[in-house]
Phi, psi and omega in degrees: 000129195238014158264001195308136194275341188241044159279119163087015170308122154240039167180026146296126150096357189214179181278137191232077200308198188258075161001097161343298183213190183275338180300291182314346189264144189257112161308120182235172169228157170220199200267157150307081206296348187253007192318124164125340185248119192289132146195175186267137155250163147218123187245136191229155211231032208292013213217020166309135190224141182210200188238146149296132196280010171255328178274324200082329170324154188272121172269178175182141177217195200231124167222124195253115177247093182272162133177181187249119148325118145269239201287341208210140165244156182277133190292114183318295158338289173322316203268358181275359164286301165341278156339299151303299214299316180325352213265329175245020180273122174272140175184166165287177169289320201284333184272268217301340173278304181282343170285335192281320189310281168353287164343270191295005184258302186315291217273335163218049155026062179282164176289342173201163185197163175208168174199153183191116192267158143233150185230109201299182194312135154244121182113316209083024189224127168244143170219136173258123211253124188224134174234146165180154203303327178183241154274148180268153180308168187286339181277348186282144175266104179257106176282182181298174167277313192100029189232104194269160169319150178290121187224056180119349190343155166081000000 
């Protein structure tokens, strides 16, 4: 089939090691079979774990990626490798949530996109970090994440 959408995929269907970093990771796509029709993906992250870059300790959030697919969706495998590779990245919070938010954005120029980090307590301080490309179109139904602000989180 040579309209097949998931032609040239590498890393679908096999064994996938773990990305060194997030940079090292291959983010893939593939065409959109609905292009043209508004709706929401979504994807949830409740076990994100990445490093302090000063300290080393391990952070960990709850990260919610909504948009709406133009021409192209991000292929899941890829993108639950993407994900993982943060676990030996050292960054703030506020840089890994607007870097993965950036990421997706670049590779699939979607019609709207959010990202909403939550993040546990560092410190005794949590902090929630939400980036996203602009107002959603007026017709998209964008529900709540359901991820409430922190009161205990864990």
């Amino acid at each position: 089939m040579s309209d097949n959408i998931y032609t040239g995929l590498e890393q679908l269907g096999g064994s996938s090691a773990i990305p060194a970093s997030p940079q090292a990771a291959e983010l893939e796509r593939v065409k959109n079979p609905h292009a043209g029709t508004l709706y929401l993906a979504r994807f949830t992250v409740p076990e994100f774990t990445s490093l302090c870059p000063v300290t080393g300790q391990p952070d960990f959030a709850h990260i919610v990626i909504d948009y709406a697919p133009g021409e192209w969706l991000v292929e899941s495998k890829s993108l639950k490798l993407y994900m993982t590779s943060f676990r030996n990245h050292g960054a703030f919070h506020e840089d890994c949530t607007v870097a993965i938010g950036k990421r997706l954005q670049d590779l699939l120029d979607p019609t709207w996109m959010r990202i909403c980090g939550y993040w546990y307590p560092r410190g005794g301080i949590p902090i929630d970090v939400f980036w996203q490309t602009g107002c959603p179109p007026e017709d998209l139904i964008v529900p709540d994440t359901g991820v409430p602000t922190y009161r205990g989180r864990g």
